[in-house]
C-alpha positions as CSV (number, residue, x, y, z in Angstrom):
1,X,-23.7,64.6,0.7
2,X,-22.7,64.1,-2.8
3,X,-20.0,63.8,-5.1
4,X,-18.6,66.3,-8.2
5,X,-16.3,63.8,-10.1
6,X,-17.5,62.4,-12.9
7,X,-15.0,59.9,-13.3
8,X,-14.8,58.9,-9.0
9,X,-14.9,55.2,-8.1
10,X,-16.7,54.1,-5.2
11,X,-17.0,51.0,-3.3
12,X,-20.4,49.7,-3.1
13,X,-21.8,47.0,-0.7
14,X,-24.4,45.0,-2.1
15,X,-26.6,43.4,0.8
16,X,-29.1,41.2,0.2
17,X,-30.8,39.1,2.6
18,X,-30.3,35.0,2.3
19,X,-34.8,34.9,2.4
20,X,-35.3,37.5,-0.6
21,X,-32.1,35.9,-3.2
22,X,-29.0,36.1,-1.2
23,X,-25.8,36.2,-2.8
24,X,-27.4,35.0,-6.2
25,X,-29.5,37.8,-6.3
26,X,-27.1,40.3,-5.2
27,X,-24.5,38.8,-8.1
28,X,-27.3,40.1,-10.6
29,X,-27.6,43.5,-9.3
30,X,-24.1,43.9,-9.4
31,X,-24.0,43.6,-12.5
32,X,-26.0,46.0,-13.7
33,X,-23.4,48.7,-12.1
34,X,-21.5,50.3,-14.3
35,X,-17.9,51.2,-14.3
36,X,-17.9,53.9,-11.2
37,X,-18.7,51.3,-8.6
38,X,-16.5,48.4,-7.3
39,X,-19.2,46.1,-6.0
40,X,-18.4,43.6,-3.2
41,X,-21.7,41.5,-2.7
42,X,-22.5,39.8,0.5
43,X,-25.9,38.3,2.7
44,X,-25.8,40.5,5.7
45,X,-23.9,44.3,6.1
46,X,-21.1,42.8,9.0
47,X,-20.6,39.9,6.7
48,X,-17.4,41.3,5.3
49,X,-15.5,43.7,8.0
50,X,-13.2,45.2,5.3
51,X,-15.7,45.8,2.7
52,X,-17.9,47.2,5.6
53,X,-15.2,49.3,6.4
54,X,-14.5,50.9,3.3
55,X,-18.0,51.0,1.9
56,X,-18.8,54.5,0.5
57,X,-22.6,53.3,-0.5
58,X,-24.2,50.2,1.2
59,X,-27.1,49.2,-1.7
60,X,-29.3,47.0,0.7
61,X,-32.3,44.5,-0.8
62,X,-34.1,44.5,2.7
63,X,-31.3,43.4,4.6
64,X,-30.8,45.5,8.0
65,X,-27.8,48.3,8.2
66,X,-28.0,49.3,11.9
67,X,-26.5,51.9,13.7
68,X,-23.6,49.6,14.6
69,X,-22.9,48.9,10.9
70,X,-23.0,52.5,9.9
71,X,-20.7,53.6,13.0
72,X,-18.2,50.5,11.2
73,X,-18.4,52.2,8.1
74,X,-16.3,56.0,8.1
75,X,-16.3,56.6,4.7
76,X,-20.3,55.6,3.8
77,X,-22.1,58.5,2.0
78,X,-25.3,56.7,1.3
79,X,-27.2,53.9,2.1
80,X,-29.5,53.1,-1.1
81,X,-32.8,50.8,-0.1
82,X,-33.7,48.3,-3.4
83,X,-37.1,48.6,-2.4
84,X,-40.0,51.1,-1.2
85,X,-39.5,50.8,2.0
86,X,-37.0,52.1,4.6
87,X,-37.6,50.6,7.8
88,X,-34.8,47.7,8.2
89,X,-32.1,51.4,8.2
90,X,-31.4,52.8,11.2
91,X,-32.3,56.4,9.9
92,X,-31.5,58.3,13.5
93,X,-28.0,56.9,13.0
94,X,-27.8,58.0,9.5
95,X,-29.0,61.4,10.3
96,X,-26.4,61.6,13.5
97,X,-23.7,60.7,10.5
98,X,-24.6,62.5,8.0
99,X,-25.5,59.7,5.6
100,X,-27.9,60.2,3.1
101,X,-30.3,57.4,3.1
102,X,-32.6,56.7,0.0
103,X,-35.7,54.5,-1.4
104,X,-37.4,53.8,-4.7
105,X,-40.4,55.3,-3.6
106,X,-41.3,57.1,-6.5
107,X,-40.2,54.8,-9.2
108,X,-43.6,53.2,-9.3
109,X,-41.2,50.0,-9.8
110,X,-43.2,47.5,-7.5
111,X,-46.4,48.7,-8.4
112,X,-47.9,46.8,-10.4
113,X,-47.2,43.2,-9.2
114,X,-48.3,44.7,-5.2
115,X,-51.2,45.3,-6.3
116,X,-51.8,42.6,-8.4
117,X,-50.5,40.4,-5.5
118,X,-53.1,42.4,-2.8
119,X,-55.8,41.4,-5.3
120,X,-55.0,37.4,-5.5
121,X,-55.4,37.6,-1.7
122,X,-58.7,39.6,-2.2
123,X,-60.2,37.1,-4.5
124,X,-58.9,34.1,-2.5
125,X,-60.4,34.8,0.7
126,X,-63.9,35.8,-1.6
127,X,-64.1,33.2,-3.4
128,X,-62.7,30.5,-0.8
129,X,-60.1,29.2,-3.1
130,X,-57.6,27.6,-0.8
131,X,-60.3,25.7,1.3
132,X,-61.9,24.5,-2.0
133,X,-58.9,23.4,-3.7
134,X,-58.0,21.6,-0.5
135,X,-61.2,19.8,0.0
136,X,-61.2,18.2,-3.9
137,X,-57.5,17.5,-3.8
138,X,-59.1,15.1,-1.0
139,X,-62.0,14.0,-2.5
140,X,-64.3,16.5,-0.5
141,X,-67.1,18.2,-2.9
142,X,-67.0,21.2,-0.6
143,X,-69.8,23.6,-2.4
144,X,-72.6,23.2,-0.1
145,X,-70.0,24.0,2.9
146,X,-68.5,26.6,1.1
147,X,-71.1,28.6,-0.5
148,X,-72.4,30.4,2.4
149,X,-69.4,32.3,2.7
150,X,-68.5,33.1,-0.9
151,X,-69.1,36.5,-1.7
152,X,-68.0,39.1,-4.7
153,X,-65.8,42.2,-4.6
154,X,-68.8,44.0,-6.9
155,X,-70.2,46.8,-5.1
156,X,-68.3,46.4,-1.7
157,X,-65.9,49.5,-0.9
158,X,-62.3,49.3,-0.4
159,X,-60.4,50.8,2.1
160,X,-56.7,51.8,1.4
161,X,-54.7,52.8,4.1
162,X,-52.0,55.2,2.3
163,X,-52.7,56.2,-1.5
164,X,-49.7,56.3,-2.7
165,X,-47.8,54.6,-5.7
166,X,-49.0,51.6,-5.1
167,X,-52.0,52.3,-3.5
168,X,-53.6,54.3,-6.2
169,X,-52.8,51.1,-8.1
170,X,-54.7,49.3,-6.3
171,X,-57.6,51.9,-6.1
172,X,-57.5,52.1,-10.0
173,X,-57.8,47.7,-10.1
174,X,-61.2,48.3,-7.7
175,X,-62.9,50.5,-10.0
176,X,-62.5,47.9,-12.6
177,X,-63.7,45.5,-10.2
178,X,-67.1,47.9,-9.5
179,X,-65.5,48.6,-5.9
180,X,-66.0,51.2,-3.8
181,X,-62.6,53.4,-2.8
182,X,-62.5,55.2,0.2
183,X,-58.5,56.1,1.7
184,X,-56.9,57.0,4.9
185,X,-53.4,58.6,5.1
186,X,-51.7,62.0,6.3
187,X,-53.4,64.4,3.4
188,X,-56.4,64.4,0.6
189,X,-55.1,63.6,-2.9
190,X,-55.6,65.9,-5.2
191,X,-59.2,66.5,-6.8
192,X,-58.0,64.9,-10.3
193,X,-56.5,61.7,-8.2
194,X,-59.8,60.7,-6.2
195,X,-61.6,61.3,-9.6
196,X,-59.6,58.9,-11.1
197,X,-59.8,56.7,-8.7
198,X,-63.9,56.2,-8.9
199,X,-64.6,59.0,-7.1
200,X,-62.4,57.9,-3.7
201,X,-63.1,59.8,-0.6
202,X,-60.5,60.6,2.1
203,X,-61.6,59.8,5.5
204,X,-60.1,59.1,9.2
205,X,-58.6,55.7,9.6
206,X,-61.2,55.1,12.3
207,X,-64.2,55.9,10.0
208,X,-62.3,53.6,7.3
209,X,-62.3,50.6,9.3
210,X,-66.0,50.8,10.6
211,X,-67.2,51.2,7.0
212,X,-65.1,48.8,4.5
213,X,-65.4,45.4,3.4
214,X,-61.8,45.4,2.5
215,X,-59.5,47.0,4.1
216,X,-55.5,46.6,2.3
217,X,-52.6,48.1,3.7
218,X,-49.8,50.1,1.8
219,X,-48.7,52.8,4.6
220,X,-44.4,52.9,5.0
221,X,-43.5,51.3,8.7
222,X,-42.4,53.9,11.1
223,X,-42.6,54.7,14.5
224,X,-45.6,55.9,14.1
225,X,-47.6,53.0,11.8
226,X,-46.4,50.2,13.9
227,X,-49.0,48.5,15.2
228,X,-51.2,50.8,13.3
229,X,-53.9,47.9,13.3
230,X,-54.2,46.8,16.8
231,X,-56.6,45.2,18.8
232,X,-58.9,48.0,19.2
233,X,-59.3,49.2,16.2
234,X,-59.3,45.5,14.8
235,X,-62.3,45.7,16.7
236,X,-64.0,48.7,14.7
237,X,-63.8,46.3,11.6
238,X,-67.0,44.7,10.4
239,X,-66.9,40.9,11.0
240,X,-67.3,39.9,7.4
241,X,-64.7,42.0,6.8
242,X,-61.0,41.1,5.0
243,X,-57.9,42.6,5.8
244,X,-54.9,42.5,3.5
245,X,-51.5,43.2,4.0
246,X,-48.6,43.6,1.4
247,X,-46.8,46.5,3.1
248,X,-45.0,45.3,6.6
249,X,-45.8,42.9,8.9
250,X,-45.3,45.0,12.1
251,X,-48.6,47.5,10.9
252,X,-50.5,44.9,12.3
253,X,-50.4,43.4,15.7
254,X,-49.9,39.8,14.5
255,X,-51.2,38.2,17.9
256,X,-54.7,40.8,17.6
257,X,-55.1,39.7,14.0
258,X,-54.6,35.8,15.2
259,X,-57.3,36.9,18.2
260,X,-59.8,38.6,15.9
261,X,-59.8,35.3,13.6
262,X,-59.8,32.9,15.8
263,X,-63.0,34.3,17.5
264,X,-64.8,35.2,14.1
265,X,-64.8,39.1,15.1
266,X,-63.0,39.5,11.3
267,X,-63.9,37.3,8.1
268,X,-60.6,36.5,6.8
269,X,-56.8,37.8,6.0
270,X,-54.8,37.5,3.1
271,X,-51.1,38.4,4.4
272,X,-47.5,38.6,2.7
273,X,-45.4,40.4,4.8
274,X,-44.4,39.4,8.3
275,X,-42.7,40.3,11.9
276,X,-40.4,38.6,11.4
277,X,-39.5,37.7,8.3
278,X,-39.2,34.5,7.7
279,X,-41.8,34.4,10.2
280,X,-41.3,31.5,13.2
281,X,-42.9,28.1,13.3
282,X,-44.6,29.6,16.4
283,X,-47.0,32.6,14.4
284,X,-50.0,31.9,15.0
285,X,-51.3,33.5,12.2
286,X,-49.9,30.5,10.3
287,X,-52.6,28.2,11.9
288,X,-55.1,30.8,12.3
289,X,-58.8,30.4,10.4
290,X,-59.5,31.9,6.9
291,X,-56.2,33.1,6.2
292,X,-54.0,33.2,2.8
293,X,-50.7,33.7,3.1
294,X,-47.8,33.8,0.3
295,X,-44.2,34.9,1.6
296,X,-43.6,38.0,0.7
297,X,-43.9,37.7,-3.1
298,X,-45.6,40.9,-3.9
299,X,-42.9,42.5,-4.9
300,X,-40.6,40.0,-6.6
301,X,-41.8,39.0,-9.9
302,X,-39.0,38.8,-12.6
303,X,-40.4,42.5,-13.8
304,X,-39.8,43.9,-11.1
305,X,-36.7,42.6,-9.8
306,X,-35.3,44.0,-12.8
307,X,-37.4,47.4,-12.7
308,X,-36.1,47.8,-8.8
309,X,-32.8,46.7,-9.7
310,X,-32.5,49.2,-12.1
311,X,-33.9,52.2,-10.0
312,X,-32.0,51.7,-7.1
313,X,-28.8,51.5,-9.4
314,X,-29.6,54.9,-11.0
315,X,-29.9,56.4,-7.9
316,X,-26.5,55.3,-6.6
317,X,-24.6,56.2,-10.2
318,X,-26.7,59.4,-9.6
319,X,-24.6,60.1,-6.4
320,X,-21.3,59.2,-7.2
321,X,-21.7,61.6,-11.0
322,X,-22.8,64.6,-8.2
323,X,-26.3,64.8,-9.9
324,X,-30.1,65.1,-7.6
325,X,-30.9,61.8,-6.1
326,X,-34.6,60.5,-5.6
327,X,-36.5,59.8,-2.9
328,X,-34.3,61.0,-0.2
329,X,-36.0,59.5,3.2
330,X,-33.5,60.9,5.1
């Protein structure tokens, strides 16, 4: 569903979430609009009933649009996600409605700081870094505890589970690193890519987990990829094995991950995304052994704020001047 005037204004709901930048956040990307969109900016999508109401595009920064804010919305046309991922939209309401509902998928706009982010969390856990800068912040020379369990990235292989954007990006920071790339996802890249990419092989997820030292996450959350780490095939994983995730939190069953490191069947995590998010005082994950954890900051560098900012804004004035939009998810 699109429009054909060039010159149409449309009402555009701004929602952005109170734990990535709330209304201070959602006052910049407004204005980056130009003059087609009246933007009303608010912290959750049934914040504002009237706005709600006569919404034409909701422009959401990871806060939820249901399938009871969609039905409150008659004349919405599009629901535009600021960010790769989808899975806070109810897209089987959309569908049911009609509503077109959009990512930044292929604006390559969070990139580079994910996978900069998934390799802070790599080195952390290999070179112990948290632990050690504990233990001397109290006076602890910790080397002769540490160093049996510092080890390099150098010649271990890397498994990525999707190789898309942002996993390629990754792949291509392991070469540099002398890694090994191996990938899992619905379909081999092309020839060129796995080239590229050190050589990278496509295998099963199953064969993945059995044979990588690192194993990073950056599959979309559906349906099917929740839970896509679970307890058995946690248990396929090498103990001196890492897993990183900067994707979504549900991929991995949070209480099998806490299990696996509490019994020293798995080496270490380094997570940034959570189920829920904030997560509660209750995860154990946040008490679990060998674990780095940042709060989802892997996408939210001042770069790319303004790189996704500006992507998901093109997209919307895309709509309302009746020209293609991008990365249609539904």
């Amino acid at each position: 569903m699109t429009t054909t005037a060039t010159n149409t204004v449309k009402n555009v709901l701004a929602v952005v979430s109170p734990h990535v930048g709330g209304r201070a956040a959602g006052g910049a990307l407004a204005q980056v609009f130009p003059g087609q969109a009246r933007v009303t900016v608010v912290e959750s999508a049934d914040e504002d009933p009237t706005a709600l109401r006569e919404a034409h595009v909701i422009i959401t920064g990871l806060g939820p649009v249901t399938a009871e804010h969609i039905a409150a919305a008659p004349a919405l046309e599009l629901v535009q996600c600021a960010s790769h991922g989808f899975d806070y939209v109810d897209l089987d309401a959309a569908r049911e409605r009609g509503v077109l509902v959009c990512s930044i998928g292929s604006s390559g706009a969070e990139k580079q700081n994910v996978a900069e982010q998934t390799f802070a969390l790599m080195l952390a856990l290999a070179k112990q870094l948290i632990p050690a800068h504990t233990a001397l912040a109290e006076a602890d020379w910790a080397l002769p505890r540490l160093q049996h369990s510092l080890t390099e990235l150098s010649g271990k292989t890397l498994g990525v589970v999707g190789l898309g954007h942002i996993g390629q990006e990754v792949a291509r920071r392991a070469v540099a690193f002398d890694m090994n790339v191996v990938y899992a996802g619905p379909r081999p890249a092309a020839a060129e890519t796995e080239a590229a990419l050190g050589g990278a092989r496509h295998v099963e997820l199953e064969e993945l987990l059995r044979m990588s030292d690192y194993v990073t996450l950056h599959a979309p959350l559906t349906a099917g990829t929740r839970h896509l780490l679970d307890a058995e095939r946690l248990a396929l994983l090498k103990p001196t094995a890492f897993v990183i995730n900067t994707a979504r939190g549900a991929l991995i069953d949070q209480d099998a991950l806490a299990d696996a490191l509490e019994a020293g069947t798995l080496a270490g995590a380094g997570i940034d995304v959570f189920d829920p998010e904030p997560p509660t005082a209750d995860l154990r994950l946040l008490r679990a052994p060998n674990v780095v954890l940042s709060p989802h900051v892997a996408g939210v560098t001042r770069e790319t704020l303004v790189r996704i900012a500006l992507a998901a804004v093109q997209n919307v004035v895309n709509h309302i001047e009746g020209k293609p939009l991008q990365d249609i998810v539904s």
